[in-house]
C-alpha positions as CSV (number, residue, x, y, z in Angstrom):
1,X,0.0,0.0,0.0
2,X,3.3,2.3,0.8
3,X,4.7,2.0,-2.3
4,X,1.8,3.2,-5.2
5,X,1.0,6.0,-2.7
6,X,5.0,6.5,-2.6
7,X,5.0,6.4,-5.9
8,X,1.8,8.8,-6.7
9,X,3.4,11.5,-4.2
10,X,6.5,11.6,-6.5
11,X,4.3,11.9,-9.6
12,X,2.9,14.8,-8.2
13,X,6.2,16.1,-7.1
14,X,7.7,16.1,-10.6
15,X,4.5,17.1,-12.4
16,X,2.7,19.7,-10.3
17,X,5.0,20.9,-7.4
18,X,8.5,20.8,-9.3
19,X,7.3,23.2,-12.3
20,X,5.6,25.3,-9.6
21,X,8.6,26.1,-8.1
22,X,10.5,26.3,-11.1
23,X,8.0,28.4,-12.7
24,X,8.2,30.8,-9.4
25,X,11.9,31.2,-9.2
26,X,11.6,32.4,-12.5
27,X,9.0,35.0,-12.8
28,X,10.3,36.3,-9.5
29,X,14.0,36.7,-10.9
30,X,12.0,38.0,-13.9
31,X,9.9,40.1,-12.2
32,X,12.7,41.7,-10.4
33,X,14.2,42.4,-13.8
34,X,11.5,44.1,-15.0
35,X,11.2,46.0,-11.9
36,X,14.3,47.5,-12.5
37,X,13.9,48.0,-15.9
38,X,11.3,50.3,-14.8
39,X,13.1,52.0,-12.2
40,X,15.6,53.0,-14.9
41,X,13.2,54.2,-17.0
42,X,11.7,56.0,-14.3
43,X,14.3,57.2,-13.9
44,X,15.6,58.2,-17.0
45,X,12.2,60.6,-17.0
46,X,13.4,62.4,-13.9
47,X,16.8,63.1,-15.2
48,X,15.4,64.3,-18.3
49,X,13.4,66.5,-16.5
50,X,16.0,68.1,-14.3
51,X,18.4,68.5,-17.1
52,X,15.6,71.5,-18.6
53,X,15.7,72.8,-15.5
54,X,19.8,73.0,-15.8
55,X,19.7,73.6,-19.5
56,X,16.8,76.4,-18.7
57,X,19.4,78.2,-16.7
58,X,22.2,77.9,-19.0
59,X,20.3,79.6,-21.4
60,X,18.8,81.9,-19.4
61,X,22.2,83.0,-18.0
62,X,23.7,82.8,-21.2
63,X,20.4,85.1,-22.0
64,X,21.7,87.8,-19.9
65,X,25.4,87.6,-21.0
66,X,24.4,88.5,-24.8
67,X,22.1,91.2,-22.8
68,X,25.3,92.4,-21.2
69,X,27.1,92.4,-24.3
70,X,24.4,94.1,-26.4
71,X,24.0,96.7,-23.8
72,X,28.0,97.6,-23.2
73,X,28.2,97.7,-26.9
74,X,25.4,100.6,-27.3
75,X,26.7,102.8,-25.2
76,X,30.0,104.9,-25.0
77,X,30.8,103.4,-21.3
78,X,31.5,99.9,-20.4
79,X,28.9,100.4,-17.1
80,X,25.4,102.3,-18.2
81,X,22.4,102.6,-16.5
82,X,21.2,100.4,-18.9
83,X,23.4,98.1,-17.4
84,X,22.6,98.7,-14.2
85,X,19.0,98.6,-15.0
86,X,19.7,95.2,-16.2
87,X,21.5,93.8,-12.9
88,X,18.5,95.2,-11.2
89,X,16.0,92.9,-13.0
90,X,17.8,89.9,-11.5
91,X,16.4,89.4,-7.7
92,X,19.8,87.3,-7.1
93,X,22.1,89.5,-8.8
94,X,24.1,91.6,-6.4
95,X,26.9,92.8,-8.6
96,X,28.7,92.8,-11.8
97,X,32.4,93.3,-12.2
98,X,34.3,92.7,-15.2
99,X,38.1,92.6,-16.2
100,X,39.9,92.6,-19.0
101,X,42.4,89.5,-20.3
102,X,44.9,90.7,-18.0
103,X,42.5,90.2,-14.7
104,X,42.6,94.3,-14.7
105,X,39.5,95.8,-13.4
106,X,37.6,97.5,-16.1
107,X,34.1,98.8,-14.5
108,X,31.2,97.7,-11.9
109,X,27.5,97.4,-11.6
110,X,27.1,99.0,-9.1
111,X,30.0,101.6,-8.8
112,X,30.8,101.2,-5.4
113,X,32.1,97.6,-5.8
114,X,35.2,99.1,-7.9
115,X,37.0,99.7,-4.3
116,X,35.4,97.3,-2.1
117,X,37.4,94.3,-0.7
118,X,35.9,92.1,-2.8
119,X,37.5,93.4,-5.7
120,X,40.6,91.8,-5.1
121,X,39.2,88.7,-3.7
122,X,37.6,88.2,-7.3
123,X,41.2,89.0,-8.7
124,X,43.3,86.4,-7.0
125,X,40.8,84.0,-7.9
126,X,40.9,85.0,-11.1
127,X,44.7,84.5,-11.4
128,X,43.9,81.2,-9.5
129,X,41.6,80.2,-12.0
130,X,43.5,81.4,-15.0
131,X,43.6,77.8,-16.5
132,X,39.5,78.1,-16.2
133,X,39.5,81.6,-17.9
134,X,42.0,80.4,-20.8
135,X,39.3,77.6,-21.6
136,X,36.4,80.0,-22.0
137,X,38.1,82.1,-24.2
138,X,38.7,78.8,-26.7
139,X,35.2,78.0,-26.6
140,X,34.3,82.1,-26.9
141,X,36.8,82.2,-30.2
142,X,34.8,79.2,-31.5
143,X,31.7,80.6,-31.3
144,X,30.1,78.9,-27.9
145,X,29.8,81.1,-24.9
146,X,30.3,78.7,-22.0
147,X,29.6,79.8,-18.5
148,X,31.4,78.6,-15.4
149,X,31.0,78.9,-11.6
150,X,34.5,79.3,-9.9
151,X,36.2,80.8,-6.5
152,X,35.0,80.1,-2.6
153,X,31.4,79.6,-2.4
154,X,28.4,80.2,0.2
155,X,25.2,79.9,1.4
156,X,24.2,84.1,0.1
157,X,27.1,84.1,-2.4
158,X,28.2,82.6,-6.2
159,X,30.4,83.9,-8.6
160,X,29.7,83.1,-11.9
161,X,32.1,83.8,-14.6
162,X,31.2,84.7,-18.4
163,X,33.0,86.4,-21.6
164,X,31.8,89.1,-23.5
165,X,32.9,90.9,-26.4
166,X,33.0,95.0,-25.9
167,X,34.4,96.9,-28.7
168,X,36.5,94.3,-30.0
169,X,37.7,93.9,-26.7
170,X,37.5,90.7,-24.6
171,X,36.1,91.1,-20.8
172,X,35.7,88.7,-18.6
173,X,32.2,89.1,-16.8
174,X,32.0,88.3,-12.6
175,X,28.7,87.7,-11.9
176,X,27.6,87.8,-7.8
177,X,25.1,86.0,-7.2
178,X,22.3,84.9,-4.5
179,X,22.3,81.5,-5.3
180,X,19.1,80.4,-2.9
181,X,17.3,83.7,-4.4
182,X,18.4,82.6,-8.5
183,X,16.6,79.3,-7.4
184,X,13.2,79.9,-5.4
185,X,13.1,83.1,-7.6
186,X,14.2,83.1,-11.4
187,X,14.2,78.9,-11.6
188,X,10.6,78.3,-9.9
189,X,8.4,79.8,-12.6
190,X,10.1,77.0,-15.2
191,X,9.8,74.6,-12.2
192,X,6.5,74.8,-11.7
193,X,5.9,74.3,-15.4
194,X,7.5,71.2,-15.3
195,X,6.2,69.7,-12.2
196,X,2.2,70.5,-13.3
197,X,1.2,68.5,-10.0
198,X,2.8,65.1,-11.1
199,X,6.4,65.9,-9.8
200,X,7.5,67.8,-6.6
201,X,11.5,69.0,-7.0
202,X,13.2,70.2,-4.2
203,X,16.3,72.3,-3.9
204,X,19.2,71.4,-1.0
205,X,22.8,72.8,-0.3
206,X,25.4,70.4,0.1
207,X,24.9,68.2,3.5
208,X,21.9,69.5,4.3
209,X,18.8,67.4,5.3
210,X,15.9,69.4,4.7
211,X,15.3,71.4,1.4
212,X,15.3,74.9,1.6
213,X,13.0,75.0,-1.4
214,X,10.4,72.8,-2.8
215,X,7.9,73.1,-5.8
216,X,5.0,72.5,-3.3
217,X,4.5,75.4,-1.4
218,X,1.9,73.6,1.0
219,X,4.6,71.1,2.1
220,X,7.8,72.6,2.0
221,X,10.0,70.4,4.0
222,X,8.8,67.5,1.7
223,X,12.5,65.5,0.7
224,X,13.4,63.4,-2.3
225,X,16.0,60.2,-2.7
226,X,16.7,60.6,-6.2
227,X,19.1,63.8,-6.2
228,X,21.4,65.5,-8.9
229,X,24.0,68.9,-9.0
230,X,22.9,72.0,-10.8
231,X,25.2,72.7,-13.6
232,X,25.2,76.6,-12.7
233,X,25.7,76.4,-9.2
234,X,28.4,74.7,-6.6
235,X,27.7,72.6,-3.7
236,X,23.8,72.7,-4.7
237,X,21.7,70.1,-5.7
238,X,18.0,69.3,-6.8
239,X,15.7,66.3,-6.1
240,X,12.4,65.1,-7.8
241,X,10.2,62.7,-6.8
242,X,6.9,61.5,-8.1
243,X,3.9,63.3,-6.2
244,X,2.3,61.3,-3.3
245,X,5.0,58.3,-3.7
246,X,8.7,57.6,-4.3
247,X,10.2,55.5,-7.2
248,X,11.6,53.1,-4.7
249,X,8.0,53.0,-3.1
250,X,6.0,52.7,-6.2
251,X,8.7,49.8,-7.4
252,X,8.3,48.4,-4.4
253,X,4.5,48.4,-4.1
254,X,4.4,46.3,-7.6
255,X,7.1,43.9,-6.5
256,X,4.7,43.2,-3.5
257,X,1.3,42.8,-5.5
258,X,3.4,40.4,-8.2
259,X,4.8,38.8,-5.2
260,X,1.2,38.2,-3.6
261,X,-0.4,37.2,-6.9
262,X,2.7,34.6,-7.8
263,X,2.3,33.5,-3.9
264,X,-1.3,33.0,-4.3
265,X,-1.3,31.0,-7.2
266,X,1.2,29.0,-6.1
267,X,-1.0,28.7,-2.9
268,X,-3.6,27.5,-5.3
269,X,-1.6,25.0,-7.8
270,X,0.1,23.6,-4.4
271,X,-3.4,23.2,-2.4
272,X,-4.5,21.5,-6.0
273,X,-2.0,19.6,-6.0
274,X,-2.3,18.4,-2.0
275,X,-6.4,17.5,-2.9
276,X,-5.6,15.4,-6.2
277,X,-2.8,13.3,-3.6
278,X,-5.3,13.4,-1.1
279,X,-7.8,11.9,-2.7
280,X,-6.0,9.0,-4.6
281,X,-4.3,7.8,-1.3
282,X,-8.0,8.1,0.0
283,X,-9.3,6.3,-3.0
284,X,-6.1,4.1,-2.9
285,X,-7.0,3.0,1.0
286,X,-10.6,3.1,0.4
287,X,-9.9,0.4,-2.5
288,X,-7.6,-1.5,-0.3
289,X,-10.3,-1.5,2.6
290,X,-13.2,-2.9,-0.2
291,X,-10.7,-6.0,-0.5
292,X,-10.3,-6.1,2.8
293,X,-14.3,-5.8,3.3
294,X,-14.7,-8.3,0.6
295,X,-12.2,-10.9,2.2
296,X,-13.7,-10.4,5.4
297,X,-17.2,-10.7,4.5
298,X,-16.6,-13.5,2.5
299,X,-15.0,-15.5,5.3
300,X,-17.8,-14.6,8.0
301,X,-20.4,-16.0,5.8
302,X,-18.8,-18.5,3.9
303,X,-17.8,-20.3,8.4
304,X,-21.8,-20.0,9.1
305,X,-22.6,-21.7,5.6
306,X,-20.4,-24.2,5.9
307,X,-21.4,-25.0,9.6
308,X,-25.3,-25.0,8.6
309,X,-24.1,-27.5,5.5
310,X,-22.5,-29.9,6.9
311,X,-25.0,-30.1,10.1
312,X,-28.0,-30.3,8.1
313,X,-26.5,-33.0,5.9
314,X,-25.1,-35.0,9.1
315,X,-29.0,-34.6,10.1
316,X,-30.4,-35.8,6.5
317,X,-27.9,-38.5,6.8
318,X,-29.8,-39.5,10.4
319,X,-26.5,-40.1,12.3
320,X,-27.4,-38.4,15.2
321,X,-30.4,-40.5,16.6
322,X,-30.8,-38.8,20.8
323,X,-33.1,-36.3,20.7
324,X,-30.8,-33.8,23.3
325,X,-28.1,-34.2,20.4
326,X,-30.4,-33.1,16.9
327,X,-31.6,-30.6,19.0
328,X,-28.1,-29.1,20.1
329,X,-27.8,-29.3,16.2
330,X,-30.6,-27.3,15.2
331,X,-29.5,-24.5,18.4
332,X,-26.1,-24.3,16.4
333,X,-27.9,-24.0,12.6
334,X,-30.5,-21.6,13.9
335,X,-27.5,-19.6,15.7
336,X,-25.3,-19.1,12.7
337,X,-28.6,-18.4,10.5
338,X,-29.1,-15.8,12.7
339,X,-25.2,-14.6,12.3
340,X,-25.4,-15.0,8.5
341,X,-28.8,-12.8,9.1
342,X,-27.0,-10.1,11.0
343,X,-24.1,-10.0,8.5
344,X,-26.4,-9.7,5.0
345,X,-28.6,-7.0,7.2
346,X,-25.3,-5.1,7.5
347,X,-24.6,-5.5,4.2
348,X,-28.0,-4.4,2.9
349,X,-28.4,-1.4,5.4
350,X,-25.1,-0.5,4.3
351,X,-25.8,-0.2,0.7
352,X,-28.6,1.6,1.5
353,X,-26.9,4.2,2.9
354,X,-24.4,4.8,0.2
355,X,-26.9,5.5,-2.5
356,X,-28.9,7.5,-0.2
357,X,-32.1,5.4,-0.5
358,X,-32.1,4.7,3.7
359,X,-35.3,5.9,4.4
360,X,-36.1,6.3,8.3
361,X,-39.7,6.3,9.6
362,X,-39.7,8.5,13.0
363,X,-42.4,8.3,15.6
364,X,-42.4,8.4,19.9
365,X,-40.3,6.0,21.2
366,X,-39.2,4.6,24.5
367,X,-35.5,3.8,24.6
368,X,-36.0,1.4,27.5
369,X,-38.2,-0.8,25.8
370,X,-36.1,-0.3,22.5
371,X,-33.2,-1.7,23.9
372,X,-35.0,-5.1,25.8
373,X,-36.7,-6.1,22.3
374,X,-33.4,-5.6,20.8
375,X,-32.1,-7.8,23.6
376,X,-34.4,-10.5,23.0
377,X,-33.7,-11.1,19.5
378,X,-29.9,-10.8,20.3
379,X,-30.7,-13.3,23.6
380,X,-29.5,-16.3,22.2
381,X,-26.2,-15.3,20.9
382,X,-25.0,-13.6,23.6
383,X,-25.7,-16.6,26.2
384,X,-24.3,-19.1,23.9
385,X,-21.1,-17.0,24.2
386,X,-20.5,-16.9,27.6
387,X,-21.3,-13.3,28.2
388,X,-23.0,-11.6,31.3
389,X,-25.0,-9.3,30.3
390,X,-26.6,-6.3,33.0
391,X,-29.2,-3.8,31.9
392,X,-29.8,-0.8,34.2
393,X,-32.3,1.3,33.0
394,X,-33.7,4.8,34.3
395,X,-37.4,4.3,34.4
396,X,-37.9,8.0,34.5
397,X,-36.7,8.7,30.8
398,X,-39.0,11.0,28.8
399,X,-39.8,9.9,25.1
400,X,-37.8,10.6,22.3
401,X,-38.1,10.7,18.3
402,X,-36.8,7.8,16.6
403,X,-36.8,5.2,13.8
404,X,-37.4,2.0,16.4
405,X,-35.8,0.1,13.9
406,X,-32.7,2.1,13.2
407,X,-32.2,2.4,17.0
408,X,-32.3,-0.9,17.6
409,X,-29.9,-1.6,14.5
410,X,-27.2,0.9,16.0
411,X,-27.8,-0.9,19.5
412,X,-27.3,-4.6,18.3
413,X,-24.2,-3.5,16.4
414,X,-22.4,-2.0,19.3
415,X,-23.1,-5.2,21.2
416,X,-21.8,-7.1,18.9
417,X,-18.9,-5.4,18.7
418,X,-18.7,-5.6,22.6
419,X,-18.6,-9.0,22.6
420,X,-16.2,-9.0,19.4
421,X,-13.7,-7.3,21.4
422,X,-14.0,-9.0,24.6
423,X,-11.5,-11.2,26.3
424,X,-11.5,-13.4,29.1
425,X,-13.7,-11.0,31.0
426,X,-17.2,-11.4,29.4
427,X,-19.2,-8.8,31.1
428,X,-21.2,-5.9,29.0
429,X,-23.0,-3.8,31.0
430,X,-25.5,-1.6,29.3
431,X,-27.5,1.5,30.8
432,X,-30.0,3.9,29.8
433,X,-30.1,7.6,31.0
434,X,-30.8,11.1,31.0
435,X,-27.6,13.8,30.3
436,X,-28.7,17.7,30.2
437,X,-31.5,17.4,27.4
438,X,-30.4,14.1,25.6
439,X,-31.5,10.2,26.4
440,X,-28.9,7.9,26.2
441,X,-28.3,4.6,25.9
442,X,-24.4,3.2,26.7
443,X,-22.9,-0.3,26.1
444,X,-20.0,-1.3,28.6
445,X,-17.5,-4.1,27.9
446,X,-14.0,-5.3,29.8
447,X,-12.6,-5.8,26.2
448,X,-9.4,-4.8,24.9
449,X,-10.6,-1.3,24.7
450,X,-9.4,1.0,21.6
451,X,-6.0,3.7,21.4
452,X,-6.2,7.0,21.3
453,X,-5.1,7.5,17.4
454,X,-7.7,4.9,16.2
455,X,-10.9,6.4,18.0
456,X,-11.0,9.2,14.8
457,X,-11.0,6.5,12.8
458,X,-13.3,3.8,14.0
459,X,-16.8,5.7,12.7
460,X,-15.5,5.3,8.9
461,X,-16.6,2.9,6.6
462,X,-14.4,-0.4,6.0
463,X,-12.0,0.8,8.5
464,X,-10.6,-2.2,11.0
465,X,-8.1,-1.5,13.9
466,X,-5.1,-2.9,12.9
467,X,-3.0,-3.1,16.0
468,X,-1.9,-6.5,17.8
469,X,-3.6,-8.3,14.2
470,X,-7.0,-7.4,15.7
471,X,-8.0,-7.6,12.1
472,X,-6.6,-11.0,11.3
473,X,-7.7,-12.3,14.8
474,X,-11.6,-10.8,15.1
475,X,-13.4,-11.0,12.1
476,X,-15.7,-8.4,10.7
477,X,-16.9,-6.0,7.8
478,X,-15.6,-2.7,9.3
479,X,-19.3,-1.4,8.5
480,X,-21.0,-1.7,12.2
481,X,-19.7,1.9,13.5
482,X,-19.9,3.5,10.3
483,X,-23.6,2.4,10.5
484,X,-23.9,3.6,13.7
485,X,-22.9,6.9,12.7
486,X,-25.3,7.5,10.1
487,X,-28.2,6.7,12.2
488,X,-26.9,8.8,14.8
489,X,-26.4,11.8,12.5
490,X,-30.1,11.2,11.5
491,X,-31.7,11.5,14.6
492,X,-29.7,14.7,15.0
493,X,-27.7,12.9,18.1
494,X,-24.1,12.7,19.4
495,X,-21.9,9.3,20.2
496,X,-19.5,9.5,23.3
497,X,-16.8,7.4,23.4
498,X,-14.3,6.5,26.7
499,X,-11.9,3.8,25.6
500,X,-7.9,2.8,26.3
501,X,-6.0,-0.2,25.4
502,X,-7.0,-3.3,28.1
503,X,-9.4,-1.2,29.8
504,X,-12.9,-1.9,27.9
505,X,-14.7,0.8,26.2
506,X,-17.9,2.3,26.7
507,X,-20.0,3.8,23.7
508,X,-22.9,6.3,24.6
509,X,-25.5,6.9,21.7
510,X,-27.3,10.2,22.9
511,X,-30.8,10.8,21.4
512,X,-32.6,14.6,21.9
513,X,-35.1,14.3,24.4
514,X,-38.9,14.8,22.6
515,X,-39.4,17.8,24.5
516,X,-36.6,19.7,23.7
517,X,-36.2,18.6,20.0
518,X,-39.7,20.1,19.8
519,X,-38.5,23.5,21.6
């Protein structure tokens, strides 16, 4: 029996559960793939959008240099008003100074910066960054105005260097600037067009935590993970993030529902595959028992046939000539009809039950006088085996609803397994009795009693304790509890059971009292 339900497990194994697993691993590792896939293209979008924000100021500084360069160019001075009109239409702007290709100071916006300490700040850095300075001027004499940010920076200040041409003259431009102010101020117009409520981009100094400007004005210390520098400005950087949820949330919230939905179908495929073992090992034992059943059944009523045979042909023969003797003979024949009666009634009760065609006919009953007809009929056999049998019944019991007949079947069948299962000590013991609001009847033998692990069992149909060879050494069809059962379930009652190995066992078959089924 081991070895096909052995063998159907590691069917299963290799057709169902293997490519389960397989199939998991995969679309997880897949899965993850494509998850990051998507991050990167996520990603990509973000960067794309940040570089307009660095290419918008680019232009828009490069904007104000050809400004600077018209406007120097019109007039007969280097420093206008125009100019300083100019400077004065950038909120972050707090002065211009510019030099010629020596580092010599040519002019200001405004004036006063021509003898400030500043001045000569900007000049050593200027001979510090000559290397810097010689570059612009290649890409100025090809054509490309490149702007740089170079010297000491801070939180209020930037310099921002830029060539012009004045007069056939090259200057070099030194642009201070707030760089905090050119952000929040001339950068968050073309911000907020980008964002249009999908994106929030926030704006940090270098090391710091919290932003000190964010696209959404209702929640300004809102803070992003995906951060890059601005071209234009040192030690500054700007985040984006997608409104409500981060790229590493919203990648992780698919990798979660992909994960719950693979989990859950493997939940499915695997519970599938549990049922379809399931029920061939249950088909597998229930086949296994039917052999049994068969074997058994054919035994018990092939001994009470071939007893009955050869007596009544020893009698037709006339061998046995005292009187005491034939009718000793006719005791035994009439016994095992009545076994070979009790076995076919099985049987048919049985079969009736499995196609559901049991039919059971309910009307007042007494339990007491149930169980003493049931006796009578069942008289014979039990004195002809030696047994003592005690009833003790509670005169006081109210009626109940039953099938007589059905009550009386699931009676006989517990005494005969009482008797089955019995040992040297023959005593059964039965008793009738009232519990809370059900009528009982219980059956008591000294027997070999019945383990813990097999009491689950013994209700189900064709199943024979196997323990010690009980099912070699007692004969039976495995259908007298399972009988039991289905009568009891019928009358809407309960069976108790107190039982352990060598101490008997005592079955209680509890019926609804009338009154209270009625209630």
């Amino acid at each position: 029996m081991q070895t096909p339900i052995r063998n159907i497990g590691l069917l299963i194994l290799l057709v169902i559960v293997l490519p389960v697993v397989i199939f998991s691993v995969f679309e997880i590792g897949n899965m993850r793939q494509n998850e990051r896939v998507i991050q990167d293209i996520y990603r990509n979008q973000l960067d794309a959008l940040l570089f307009s924000i660095n290419q918008y100021s680019d232009d828009m500084m490069g904007n104000f240099a050809s400004r600077i360069e018209i406007g120097a160019n019109s007039n007969e001075t280097i420093a206008s008003p125009e100019l300083e009109k100019l400077i004065s239409e950038i909120p972050s702007a707090n002065s211009l100074m510019m030099f010629d290709g020596n580092f010599e100071f040519l002019s200001s916006v405004p004036f006063s910066y021509r003898d400030s300490a500043l001045l000569s700040k900007i000049q050593k850095e200027l001979y510090k960054n000559e290397p810097t300075l010689r570059r612009l001027q290649t890409y100025m004499r090809s054509g490309y105005r490149k702007i740089e940010t170079f010297g000491e920076t801070s939180r209020d200040m930037q310099w921002i260097v830029f060539l012009t041409h004045i007069r056939d003259r090259e200057v070099i431009n030194v642009l201070n600037i707030n760089p905090e102010l050119f952000i929040s101020r001339l950068l968050d117009p073309k911000i907020q067009e980008i964002t249009r409520g999908k994106f929030y981009i926030t704006a940090y100094y270098a090391g710091d935590d919290v932003p000190f400007y964010a696209s959404n004005k209702q929640h300004p210390d809102l803070r992003t993970l995906e951060k890059r520098p601005f071209w234009l400005l040192k030690d500054y950087v700007m985040g984006i993030e997608l409104e409500g949820i981060t790229i590493a949330d919203l990648a992780r919230e698919r990798i979660n529902r992909n994960l719950i939905l693979i989990g859950l179908m493997d939940i499915i495929l695997l519970f599938g595959a549990w049922l379809i073992y399931r029920n061939i090992t249950r088909q597998l034992e229930l086949s296994q028992l039917k052999n049994g059943f068969v074997a058994n059944v054919s035994h018990e009523i092939r001994t009470p046939l071939a007893l009955i045979s050869m007596y009544i042909e020893t009698l037709e023969m006339g061998r046995v000539k005292e009187a005491q003797k034939v009718s000793e003979y006719y005791k035994v024949i009439l016994n095992e009809t009545a076994r070979l009666s009790g076995i076919v009634n099985r049987i048919l009760s049985f079969s009736q039950i499995e196609s559901n065609k049991r039919k059971y006919i309910f009307g007042n009953a007494d339990l007491n006088e149930i169980v003493e007809n049931a006796f009578l009929t069942f008289r014979y056999t039990i004195e002809n085996k030696g047994f003592h049998y005690s009833f003790e019944p509670d005169k006081s019991l109210p009626e109940i609803e039953a099938d007589r007949d059905a009550v009386a079947d699931a009676f006989v069948n517990l005494l005969d397994n009482a008797m089955k299962y019995s040992t040297d000590n023959k005593n059964i013991a039965v008793r009738t009795g009232l519990s809370g609001s059900f009528v009982f009847i219980e059956v008591e033998d000294q027997g070999i009693g019945i383990s813990e692990k097999n009491q689950k069992y013994i209700f189900d149909k064709f199943y024979r304790v196997t323990e010690e060879n009980l099912a070699n050494r007692v004969k039976g069809s495995g259908l007298g509890l399972s009988i039991v059962k289905h009568i009891m379930d019928a009358h809407e009652g309960k069976i108790y059971l107190k039982s352990s190995p060598g101490s008997g066992s005592l079955f209680r078959l509890m019926f609804p009292a009338k009154n209270t089924k009625q209630a």
